[in-house]
C-alpha positions in Angstrom: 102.6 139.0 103.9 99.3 137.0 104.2 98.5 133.9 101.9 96.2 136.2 100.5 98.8 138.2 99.3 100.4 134.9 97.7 98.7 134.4 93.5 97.0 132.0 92.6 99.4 131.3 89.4 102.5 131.1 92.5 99.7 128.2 94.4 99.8 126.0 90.9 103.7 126.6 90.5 104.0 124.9 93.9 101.1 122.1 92.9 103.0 121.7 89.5 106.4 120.9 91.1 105.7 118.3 93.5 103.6 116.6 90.7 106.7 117.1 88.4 109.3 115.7 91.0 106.7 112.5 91.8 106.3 111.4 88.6 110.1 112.2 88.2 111.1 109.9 91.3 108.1 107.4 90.2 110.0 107.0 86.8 113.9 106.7 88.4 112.5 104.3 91.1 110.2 102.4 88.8 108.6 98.9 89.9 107.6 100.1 93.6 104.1 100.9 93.0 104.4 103.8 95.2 102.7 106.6 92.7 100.5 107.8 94.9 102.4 108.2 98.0 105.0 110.0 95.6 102.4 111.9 94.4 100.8 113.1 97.8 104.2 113.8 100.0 105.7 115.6 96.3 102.2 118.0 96.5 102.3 118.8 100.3 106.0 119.1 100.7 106.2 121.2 97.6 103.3 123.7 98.8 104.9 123.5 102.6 108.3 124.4 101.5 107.2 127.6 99.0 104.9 128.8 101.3 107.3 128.9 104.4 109.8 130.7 101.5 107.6 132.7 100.5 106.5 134.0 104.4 110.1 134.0 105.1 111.2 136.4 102.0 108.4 138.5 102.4 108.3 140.6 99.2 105.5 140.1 96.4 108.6 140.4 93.8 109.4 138.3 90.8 112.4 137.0 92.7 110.4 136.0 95.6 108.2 133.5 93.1 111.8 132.1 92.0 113.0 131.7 95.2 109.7 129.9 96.4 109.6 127.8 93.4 113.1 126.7 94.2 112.1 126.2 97.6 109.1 124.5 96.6 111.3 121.6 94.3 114.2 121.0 97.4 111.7 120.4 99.9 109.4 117.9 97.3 112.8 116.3 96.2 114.2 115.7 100.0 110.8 114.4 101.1 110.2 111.8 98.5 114.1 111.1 99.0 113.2 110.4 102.8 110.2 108.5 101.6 112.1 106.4 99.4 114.8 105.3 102.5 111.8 104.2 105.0 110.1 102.5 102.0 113.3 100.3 101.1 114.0 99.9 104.7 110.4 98.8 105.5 110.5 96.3 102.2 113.7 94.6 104.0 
């Protein structure tokens, strides 16, 4: 499987998610002015974790554009969550 194999509509999923899960963690850790660092590691860790899913499933199925969207969300969610700890220990 090349990216070229990978759709366009499975690219905007990935895009969508880490914009979802920034504004998300934007919301639940509100007053640290952080929206565009949220926004930037939610996009590239999304995209980085559904595209290595999606290379490592290897099927151009519906289940491998569920899987990769799932993918996509952990790997947005654990990389603001890691942001979050070295911006609190940073603001100590």
């Amino acid at each position: 499987m090349t990216i070229a194999d990978i759709e366009i509509f499975t690219w905007i999923i990935w895009v969508a998610a880490g914009i979802i899960v920034a504004l998300i963690a934007a919301g639940l850790y509100g007053g640290r002015k952080m929206l565009g660092n949220d926004l930037f590691v939610g996009v590239v860790a999304s995209v980085l974790g559904g595209w290595c899913s999606a290379m490592i499933t290897g099927d151009a199925t519906k289940s491998q554009l569920i899987v990769s969207s799932l993918c996509a969300v952990l790997f947005s969610v654990l990389a603001i969550y890691i942001l979050n700890i070295v911006a609190r220990r940073r603001n100590r």
